[in-house]
mmCIF file of the N, C-alpha and C atoms, coordinates in Angstrom:
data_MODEL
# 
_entry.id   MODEL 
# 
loop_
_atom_site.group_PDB 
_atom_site.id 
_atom_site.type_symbol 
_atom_site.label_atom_id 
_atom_site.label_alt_id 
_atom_site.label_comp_id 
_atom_site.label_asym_id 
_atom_site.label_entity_id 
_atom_site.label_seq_id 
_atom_site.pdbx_PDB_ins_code 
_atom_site.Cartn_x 
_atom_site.Cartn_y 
_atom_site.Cartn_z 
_atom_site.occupancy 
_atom_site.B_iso_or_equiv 
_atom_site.pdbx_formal_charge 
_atom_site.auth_seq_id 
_atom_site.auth_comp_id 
_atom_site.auth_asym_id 
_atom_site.auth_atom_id 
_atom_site.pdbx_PDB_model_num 
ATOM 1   N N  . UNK A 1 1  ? 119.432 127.126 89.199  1.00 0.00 ? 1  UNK A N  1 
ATOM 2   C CA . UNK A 1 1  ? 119.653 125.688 89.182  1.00 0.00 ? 1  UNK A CA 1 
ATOM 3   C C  . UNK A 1 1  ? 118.796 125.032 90.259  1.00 0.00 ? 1  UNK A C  1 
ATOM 4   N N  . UNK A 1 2  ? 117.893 124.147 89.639  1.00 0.00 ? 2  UNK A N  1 
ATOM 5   C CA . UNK A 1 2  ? 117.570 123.280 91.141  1.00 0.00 ? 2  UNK A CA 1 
ATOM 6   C C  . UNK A 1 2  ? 117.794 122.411 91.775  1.00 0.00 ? 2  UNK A C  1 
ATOM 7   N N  . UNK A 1 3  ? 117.504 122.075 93.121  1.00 0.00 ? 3  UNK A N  1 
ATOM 8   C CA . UNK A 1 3  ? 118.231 121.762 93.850  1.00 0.00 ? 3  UNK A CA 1 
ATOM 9   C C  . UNK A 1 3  ? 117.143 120.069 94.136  1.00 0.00 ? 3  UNK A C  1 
ATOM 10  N N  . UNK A 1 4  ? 118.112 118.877 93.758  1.00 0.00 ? 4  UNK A N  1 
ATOM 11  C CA . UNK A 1 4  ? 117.298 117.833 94.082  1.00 0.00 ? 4  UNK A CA 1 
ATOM 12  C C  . UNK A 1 4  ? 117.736 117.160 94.866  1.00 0.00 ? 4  UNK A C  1 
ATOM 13  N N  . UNK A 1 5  ? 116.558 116.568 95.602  1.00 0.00 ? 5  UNK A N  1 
ATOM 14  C CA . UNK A 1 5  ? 116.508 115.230 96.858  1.00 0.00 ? 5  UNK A CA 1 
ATOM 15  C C  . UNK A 1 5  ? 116.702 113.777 96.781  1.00 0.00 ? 5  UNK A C  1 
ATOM 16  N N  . UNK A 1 6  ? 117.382 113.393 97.675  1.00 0.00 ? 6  UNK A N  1 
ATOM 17  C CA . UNK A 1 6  ? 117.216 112.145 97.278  1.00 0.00 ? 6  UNK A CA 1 
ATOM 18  C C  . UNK A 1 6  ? 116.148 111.423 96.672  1.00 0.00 ? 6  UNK A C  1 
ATOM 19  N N  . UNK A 1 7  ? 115.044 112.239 97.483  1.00 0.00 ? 7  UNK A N  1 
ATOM 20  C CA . UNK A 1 7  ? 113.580 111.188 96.636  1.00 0.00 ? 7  UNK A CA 1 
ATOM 21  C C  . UNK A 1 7  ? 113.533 111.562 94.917  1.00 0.00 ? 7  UNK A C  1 
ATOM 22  N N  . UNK A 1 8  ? 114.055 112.378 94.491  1.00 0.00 ? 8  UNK A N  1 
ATOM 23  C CA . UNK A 1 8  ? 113.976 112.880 93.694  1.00 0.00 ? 8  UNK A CA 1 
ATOM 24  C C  . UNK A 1 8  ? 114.871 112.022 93.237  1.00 0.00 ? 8  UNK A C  1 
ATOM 25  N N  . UNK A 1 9  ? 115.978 111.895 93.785  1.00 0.00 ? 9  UNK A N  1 
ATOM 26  C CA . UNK A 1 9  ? 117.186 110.715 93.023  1.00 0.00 ? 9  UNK A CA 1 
ATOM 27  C C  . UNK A 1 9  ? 116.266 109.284 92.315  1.00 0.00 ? 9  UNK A C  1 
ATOM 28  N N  . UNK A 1 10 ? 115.867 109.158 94.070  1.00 0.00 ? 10 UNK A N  1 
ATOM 29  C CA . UNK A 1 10 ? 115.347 107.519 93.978  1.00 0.00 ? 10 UNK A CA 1 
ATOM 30  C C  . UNK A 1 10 ? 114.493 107.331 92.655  1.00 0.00 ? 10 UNK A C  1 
ATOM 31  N N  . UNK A 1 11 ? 113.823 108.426 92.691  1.00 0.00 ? 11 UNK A N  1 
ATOM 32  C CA . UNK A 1 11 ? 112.711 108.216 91.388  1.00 0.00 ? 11 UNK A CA 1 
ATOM 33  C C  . UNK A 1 11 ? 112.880 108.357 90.246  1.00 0.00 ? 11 UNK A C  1 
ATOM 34  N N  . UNK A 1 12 ? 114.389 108.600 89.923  1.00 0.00 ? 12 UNK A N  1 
ATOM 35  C CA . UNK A 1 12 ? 115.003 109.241 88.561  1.00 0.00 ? 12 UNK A CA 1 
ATOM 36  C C  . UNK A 1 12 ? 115.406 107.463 88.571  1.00 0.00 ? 12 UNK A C  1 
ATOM 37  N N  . UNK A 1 13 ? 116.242 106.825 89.463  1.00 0.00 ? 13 UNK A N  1 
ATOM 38  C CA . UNK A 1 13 ? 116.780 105.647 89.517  1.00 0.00 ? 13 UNK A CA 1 
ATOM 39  C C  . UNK A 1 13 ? 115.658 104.577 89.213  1.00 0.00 ? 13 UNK A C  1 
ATOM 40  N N  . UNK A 1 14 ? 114.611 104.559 89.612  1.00 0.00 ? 14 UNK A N  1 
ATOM 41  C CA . UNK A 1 14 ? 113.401 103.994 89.540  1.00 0.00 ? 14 UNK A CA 1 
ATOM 42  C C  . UNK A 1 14 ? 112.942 103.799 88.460  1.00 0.00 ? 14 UNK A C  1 
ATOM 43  N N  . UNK A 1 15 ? 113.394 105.198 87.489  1.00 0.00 ? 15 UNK A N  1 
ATOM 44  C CA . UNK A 1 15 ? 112.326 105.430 86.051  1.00 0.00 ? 15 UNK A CA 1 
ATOM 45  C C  . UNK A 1 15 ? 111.145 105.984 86.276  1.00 0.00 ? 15 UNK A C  1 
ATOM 46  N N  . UNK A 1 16 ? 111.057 107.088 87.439  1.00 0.00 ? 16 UNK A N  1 
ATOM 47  C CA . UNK A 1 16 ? 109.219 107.412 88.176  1.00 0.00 ? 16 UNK A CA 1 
ATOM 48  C C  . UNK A 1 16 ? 109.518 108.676 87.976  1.00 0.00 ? 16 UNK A C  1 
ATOM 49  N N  . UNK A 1 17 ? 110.559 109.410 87.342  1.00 0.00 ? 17 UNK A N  1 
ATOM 50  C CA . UNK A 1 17 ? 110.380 111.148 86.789  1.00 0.00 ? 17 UNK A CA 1 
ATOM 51  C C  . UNK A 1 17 ? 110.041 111.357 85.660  1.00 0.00 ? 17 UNK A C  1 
ATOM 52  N N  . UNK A 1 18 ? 109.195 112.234 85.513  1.00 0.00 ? 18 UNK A N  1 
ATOM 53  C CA . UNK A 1 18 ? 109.029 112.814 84.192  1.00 0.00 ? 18 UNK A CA 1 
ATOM 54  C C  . UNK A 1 18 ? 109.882 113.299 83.252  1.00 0.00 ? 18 UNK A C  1 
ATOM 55  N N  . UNK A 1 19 ? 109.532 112.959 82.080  1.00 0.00 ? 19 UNK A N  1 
ATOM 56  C CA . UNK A 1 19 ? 110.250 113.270 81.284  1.00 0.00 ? 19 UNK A CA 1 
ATOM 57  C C  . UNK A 1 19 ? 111.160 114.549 81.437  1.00 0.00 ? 19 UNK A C  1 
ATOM 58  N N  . UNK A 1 20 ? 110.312 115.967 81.714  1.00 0.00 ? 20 UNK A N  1 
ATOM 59  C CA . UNK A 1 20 ? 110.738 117.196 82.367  1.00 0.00 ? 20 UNK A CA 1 
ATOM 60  C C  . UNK A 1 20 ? 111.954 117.097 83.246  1.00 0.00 ? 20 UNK A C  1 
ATOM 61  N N  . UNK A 1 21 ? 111.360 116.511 84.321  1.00 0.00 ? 21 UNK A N  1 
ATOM 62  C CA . UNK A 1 21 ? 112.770 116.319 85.147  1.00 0.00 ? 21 UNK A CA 1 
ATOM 63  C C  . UNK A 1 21 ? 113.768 115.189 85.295  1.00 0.00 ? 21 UNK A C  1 
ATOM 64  N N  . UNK A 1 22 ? 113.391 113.820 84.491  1.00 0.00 ? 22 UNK A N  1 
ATOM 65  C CA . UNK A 1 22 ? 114.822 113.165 83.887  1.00 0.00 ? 22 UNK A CA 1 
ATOM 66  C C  . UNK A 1 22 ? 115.518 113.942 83.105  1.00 0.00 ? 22 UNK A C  1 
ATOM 67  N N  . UNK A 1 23 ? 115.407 114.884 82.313  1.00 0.00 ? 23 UNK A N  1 
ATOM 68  C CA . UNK A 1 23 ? 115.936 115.862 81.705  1.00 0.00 ? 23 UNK A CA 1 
ATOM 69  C C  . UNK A 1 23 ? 117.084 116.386 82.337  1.00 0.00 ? 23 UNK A C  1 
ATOM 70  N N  . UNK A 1 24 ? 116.282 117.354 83.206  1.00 0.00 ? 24 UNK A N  1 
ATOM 71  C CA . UNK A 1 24 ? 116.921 118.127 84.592  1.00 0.00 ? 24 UNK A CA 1 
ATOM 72  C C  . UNK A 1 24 ? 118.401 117.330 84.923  1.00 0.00 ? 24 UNK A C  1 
ATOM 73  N N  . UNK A 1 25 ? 117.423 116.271 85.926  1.00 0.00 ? 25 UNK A N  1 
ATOM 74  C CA . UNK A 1 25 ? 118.603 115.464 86.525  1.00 0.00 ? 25 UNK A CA 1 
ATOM 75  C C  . UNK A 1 25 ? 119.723 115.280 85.403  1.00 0.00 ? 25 UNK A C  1 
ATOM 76  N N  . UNK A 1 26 ? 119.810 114.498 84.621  1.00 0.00 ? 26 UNK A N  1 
ATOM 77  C CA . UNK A 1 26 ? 120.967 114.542 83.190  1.00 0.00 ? 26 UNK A CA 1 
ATOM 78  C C  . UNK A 1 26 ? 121.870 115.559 83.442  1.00 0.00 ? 26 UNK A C  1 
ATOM 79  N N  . UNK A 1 27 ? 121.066 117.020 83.245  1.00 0.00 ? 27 UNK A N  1 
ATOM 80  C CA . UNK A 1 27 ? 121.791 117.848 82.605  1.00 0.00 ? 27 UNK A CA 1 
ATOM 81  C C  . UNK A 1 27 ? 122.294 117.856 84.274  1.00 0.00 ? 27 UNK A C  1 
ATOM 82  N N  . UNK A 1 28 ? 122.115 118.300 85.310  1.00 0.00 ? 28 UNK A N  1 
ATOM 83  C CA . UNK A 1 28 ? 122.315 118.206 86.512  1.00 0.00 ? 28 UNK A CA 1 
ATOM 84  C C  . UNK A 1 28 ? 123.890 117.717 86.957  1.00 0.00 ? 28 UNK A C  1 
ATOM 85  N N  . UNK A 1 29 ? 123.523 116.311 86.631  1.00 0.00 ? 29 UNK A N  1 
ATOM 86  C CA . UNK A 1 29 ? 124.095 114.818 86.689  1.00 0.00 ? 29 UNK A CA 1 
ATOM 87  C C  . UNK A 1 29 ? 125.801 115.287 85.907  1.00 0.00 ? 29 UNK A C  1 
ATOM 88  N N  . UNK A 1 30 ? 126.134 115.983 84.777  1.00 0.00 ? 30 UNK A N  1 
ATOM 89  C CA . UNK A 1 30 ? 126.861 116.122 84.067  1.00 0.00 ? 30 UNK A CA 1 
ATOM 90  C C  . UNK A 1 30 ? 127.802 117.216 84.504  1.00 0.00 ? 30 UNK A C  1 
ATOM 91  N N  . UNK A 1 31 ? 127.367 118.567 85.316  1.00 0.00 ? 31 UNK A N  1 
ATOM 92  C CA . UNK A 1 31 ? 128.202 118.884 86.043  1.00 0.00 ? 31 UNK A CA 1 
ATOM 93  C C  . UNK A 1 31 ? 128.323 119.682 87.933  1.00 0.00 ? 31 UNK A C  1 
ATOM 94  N N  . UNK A 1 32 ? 127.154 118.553 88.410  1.00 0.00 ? 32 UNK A N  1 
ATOM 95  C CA . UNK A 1 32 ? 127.389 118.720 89.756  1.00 0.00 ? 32 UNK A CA 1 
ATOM 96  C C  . UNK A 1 32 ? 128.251 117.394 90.220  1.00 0.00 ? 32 UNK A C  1 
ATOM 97  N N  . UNK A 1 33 ? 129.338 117.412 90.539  1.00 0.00 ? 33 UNK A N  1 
ATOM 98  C CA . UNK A 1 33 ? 130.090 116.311 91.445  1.00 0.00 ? 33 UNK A CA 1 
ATOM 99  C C  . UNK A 1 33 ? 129.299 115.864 92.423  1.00 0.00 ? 33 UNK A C  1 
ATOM 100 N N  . UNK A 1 34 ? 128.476 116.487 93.504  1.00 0.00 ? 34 UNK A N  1 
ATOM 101 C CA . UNK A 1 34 ? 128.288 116.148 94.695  1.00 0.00 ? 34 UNK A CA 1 
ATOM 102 C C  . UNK A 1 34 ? 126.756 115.536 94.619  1.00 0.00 ? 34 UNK A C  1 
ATOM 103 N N  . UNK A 1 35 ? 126.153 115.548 93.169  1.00 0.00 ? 35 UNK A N  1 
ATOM 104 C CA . UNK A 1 35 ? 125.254 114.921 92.992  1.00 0.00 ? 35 UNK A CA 1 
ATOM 105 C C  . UNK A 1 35 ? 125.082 113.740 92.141  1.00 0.00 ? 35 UNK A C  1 
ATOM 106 N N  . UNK A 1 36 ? 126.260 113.578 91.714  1.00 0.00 ? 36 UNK A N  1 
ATOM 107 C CA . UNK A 1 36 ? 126.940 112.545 91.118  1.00 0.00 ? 36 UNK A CA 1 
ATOM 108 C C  . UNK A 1 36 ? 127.459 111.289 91.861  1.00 0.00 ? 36 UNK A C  1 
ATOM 109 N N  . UNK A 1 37 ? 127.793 111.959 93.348  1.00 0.00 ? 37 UNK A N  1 
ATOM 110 C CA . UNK A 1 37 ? 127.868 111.117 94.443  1.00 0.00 ? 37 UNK A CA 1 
ATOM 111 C C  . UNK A 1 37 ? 126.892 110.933 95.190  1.00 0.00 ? 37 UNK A C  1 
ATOM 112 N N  . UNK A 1 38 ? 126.083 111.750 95.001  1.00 0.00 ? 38 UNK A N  1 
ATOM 113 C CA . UNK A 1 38 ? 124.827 110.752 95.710  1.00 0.00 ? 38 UNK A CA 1 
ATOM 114 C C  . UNK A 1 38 ? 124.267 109.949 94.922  1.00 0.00 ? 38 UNK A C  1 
ATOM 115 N N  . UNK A 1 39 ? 123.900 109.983 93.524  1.00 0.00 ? 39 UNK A N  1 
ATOM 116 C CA . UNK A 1 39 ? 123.270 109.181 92.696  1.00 0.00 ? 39 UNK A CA 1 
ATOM 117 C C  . UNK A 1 39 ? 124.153 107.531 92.855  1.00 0.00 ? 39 UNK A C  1 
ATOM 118 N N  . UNK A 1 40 ? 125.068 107.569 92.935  1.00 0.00 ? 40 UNK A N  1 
ATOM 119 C CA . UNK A 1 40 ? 125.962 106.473 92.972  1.00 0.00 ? 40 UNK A CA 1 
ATOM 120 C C  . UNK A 1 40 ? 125.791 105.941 94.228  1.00 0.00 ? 40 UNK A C  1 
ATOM 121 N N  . UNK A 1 41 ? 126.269 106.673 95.533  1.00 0.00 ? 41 UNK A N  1 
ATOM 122 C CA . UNK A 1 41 ? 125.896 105.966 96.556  1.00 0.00 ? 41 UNK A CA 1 
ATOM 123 C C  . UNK A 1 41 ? 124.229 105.140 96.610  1.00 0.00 ? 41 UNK A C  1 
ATOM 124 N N  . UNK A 1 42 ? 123.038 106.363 96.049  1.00 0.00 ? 42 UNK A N  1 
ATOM 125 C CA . UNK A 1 42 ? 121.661 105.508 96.435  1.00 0.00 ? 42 UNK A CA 1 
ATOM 126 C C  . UNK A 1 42 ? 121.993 104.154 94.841  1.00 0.00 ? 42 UNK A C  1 
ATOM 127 N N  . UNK A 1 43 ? 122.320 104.517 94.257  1.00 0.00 ? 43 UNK A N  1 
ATOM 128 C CA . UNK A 1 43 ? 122.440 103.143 92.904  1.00 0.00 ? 43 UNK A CA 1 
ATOM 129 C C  . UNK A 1 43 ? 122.892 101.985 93.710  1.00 0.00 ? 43 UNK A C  1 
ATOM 130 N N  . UNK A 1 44 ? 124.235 101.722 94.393  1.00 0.00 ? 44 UNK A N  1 
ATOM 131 C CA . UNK A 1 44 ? 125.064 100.732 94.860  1.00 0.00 ? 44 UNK A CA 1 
ATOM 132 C C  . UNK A 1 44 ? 123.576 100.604 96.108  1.00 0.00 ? 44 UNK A C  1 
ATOM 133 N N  . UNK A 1 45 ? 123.130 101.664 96.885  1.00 0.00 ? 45 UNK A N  1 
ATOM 134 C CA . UNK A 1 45 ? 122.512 100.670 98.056  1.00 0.00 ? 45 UNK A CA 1 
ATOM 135 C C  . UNK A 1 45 ? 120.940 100.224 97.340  1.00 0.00 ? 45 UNK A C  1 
ATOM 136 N N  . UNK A 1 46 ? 120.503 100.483 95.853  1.00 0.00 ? 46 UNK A N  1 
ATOM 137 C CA . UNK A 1 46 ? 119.238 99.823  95.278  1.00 0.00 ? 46 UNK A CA 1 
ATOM 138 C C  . UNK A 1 46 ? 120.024 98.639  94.649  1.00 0.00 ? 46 UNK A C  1 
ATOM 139 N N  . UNK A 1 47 ? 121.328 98.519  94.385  1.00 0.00 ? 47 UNK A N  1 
ATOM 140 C CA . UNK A 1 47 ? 121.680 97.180  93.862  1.00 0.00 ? 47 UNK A CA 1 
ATOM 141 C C  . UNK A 1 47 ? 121.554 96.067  94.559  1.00 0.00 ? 47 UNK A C  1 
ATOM 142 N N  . UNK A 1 48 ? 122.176 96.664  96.228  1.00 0.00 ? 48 UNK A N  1 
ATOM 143 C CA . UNK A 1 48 ? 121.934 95.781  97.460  1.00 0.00 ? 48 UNK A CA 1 
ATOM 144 C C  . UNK A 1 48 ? 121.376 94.821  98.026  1.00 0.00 ? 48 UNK A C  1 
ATOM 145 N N  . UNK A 1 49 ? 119.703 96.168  97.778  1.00 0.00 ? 49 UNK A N  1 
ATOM 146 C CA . UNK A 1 49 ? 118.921 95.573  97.931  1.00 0.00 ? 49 UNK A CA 1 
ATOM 147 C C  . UNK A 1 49 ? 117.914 94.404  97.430  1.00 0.00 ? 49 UNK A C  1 
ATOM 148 N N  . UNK A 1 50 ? 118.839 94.902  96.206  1.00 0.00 ? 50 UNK A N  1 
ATOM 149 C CA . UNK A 1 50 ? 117.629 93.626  94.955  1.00 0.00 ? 50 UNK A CA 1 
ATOM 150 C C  . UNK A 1 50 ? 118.376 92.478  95.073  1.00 0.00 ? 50 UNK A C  1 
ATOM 151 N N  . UNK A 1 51 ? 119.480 92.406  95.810  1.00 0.00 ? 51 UNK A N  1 
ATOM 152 C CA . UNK A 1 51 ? 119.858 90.905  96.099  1.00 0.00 ? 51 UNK A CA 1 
ATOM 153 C C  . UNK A 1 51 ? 119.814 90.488  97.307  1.00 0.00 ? 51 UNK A C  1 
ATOM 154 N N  . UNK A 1 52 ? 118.723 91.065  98.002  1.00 0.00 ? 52 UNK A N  1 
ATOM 155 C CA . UNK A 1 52 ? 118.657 90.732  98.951  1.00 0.00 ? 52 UNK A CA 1 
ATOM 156 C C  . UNK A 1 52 ? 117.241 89.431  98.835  1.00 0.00 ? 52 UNK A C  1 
ATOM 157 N N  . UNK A 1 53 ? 117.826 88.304  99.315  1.00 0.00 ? 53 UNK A N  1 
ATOM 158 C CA . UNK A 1 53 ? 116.361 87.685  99.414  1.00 0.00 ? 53 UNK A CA 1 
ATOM 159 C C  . UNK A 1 53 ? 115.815 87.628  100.679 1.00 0.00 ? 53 UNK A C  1 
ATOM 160 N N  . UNK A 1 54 ? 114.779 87.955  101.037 1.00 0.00 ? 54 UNK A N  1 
ATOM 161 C CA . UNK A 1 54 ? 114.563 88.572  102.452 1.00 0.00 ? 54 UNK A CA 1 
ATOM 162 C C  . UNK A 1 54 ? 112.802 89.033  102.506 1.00 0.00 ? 54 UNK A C  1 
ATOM 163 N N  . UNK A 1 55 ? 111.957 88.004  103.075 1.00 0.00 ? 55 UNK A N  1 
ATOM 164 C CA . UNK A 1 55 ? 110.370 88.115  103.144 1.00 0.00 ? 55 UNK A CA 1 
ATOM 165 C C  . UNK A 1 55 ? 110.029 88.521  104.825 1.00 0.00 ? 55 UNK A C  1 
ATOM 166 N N  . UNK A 1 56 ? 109.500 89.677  105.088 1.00 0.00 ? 56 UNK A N  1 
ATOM 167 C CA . UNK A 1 56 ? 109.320 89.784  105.993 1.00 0.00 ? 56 UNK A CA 1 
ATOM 168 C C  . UNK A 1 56 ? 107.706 88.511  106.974 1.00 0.00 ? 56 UNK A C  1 
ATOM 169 N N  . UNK A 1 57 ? 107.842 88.407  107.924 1.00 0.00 ? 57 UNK A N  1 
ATOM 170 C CA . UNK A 1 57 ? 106.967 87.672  108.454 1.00 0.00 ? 57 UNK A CA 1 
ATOM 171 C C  . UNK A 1 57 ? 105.417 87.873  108.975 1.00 0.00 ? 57 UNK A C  1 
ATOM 172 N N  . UNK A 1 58 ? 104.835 86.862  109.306 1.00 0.00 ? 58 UNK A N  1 
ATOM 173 C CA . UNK A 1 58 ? 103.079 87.254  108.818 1.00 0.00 ? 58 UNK A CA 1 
ATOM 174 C C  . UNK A 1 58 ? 102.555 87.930  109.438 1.00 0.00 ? 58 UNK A C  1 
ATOM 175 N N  . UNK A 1 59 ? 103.355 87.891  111.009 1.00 0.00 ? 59 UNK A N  1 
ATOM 176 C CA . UNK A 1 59 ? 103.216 88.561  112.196 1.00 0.00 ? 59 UNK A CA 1 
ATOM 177 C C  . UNK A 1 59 ? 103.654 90.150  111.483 1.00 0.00 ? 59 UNK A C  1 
ATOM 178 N N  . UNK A 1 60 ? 104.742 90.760  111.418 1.00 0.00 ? 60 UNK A N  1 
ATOM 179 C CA . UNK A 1 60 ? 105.122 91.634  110.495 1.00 0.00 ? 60 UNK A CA 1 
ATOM 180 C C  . UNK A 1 60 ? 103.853 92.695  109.790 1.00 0.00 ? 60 UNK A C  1 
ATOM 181 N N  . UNK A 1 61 ? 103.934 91.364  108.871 1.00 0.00 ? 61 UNK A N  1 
ATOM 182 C CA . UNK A 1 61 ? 103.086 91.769  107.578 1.00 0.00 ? 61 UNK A CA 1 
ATOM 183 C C  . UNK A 1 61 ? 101.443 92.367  108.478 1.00 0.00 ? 61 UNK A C  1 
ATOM 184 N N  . UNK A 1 62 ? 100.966 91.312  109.554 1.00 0.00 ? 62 UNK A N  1 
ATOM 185 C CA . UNK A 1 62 ? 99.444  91.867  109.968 1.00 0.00 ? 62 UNK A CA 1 
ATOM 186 C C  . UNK A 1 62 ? 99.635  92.862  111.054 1.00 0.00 ? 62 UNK A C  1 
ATOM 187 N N  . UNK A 1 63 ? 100.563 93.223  111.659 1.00 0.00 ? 63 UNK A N  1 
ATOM 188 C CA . UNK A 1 63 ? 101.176 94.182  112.282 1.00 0.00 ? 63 UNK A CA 1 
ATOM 189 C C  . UNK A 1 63 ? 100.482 95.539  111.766 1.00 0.00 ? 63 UNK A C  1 
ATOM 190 N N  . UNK A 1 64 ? 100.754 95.601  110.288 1.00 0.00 ? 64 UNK A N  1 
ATOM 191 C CA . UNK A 1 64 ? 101.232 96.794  109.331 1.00 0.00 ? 64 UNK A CA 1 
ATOM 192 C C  . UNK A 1 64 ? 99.395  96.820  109.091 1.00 0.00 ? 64 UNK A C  1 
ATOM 193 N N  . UNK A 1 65 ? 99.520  95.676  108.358 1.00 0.00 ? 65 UNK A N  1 
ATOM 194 C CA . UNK A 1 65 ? 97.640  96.018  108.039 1.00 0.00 ? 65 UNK A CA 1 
ATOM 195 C C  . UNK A 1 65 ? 96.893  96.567  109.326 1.00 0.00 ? 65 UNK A C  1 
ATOM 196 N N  . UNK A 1 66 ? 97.167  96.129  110.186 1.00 0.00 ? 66 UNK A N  1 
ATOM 197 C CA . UNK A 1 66 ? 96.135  96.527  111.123 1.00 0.00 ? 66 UNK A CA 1 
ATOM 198 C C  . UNK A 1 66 ? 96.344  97.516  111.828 1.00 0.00 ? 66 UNK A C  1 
ATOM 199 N N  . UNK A 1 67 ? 97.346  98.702  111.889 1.00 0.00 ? 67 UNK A N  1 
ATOM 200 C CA . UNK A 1 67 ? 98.006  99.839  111.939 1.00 0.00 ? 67 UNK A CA 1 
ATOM 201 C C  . UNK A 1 67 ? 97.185  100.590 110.700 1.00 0.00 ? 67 UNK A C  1 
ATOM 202 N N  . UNK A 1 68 ? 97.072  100.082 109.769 1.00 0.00 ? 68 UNK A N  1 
ATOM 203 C CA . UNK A 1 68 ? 96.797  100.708 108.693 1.00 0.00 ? 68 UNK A CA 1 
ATOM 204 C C  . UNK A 1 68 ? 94.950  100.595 108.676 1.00 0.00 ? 68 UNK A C  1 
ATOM 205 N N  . UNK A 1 69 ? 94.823  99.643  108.807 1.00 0.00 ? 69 UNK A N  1 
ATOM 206 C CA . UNK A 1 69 ? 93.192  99.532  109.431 1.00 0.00 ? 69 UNK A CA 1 
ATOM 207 C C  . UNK A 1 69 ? 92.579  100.582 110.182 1.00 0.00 ? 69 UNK A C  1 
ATOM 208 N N  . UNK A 1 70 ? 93.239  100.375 111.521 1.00 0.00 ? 70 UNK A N  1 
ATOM 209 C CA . UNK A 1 70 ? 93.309  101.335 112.221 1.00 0.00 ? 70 UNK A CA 1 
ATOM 210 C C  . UNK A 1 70 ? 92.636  102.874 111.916 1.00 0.00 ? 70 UNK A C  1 
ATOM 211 N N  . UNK A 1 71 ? 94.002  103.018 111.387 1.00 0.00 ? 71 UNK A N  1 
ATOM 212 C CA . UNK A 1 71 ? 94.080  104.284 110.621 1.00 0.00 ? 71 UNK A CA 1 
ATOM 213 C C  . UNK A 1 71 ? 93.187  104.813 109.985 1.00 0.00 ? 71 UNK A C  1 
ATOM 214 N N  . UNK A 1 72 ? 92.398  104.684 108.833 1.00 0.00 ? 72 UNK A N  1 
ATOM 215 C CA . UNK A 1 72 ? 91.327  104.337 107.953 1.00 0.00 ? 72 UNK A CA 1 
ATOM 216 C C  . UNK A 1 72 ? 90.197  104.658 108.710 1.00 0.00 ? 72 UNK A C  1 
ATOM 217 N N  . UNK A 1 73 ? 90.320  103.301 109.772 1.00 0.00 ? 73 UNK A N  1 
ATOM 218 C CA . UNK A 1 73 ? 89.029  103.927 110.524 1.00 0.00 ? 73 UNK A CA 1 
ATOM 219 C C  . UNK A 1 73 ? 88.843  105.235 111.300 1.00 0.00 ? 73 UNK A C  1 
ATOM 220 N N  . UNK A 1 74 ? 89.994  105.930 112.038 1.00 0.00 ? 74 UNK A N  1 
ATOM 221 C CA . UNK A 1 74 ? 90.206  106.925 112.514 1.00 0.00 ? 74 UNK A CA 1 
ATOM 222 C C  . UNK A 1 74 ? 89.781  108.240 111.300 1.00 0.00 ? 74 UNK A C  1 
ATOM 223 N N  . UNK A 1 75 ? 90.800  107.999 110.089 1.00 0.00 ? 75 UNK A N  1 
ATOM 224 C CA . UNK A 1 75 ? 89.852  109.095 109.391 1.00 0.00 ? 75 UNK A CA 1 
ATOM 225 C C  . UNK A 1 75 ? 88.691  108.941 108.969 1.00 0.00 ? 75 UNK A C  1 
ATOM 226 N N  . UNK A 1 76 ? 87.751  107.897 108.513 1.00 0.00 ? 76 UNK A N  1 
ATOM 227 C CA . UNK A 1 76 ? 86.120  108.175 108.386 1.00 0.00 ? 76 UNK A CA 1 
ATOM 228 C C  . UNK A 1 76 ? 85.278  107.842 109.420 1.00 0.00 ? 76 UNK A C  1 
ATOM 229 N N  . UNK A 1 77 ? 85.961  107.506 110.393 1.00 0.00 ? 77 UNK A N  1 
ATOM 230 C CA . UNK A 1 77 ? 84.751  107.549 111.662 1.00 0.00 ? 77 UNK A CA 1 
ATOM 231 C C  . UNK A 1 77 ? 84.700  109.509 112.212 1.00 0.00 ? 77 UNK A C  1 
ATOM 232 N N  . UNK A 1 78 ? 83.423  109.779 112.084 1.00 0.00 ? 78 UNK A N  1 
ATOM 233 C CA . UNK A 1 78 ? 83.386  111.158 112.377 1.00 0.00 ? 78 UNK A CA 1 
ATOM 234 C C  . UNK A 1 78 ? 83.197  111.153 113.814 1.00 0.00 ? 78 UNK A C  1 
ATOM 235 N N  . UNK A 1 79 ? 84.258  112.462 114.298 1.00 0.00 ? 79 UNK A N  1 
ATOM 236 C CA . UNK A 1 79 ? 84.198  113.027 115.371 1.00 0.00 ? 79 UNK A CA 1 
ATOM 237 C C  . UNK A 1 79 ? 83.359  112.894 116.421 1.00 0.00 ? 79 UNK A C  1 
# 
């Protein structure tokens, strides 16, 4: 039997698993209890969130780009 992760949840919840393993999960889903409770707990906190109205700020937002800039440049600037 295998053994799945939350990310693995999230992405079944999402609609982002393959056919293969929406399968899985199902059959999974039908008689593990304790994965039955996690699927429910991450469901209720993605419901949460989609009512959340909530834009993060520009400061925020160029924070991230330029971390990410950063970054970018660090991997193709050679050694």
């Amino acid at each position: 039997m295998y053994s799945f992760t939350s990310e693995d949840l999230l992405q079944y919840l999402y609609g982002e698993t393959s056919t293969a393993k929406t399968a899985a999960i199902k059959t999974a889903l039908q008689n593990d209890w304790s994965l039955q409770e996690k699927l429910a707990l991450l469901n209720t906190s993605k419901m949460e969130l989609d009512t959340l109205n909530f834009s993060p700020s520009t400061t925020s937002i160029n924070n991230i780009l330029k971390y990410a800039e950063k970054a970018v440049e660090e991997l193709t600037t050679p050694a």
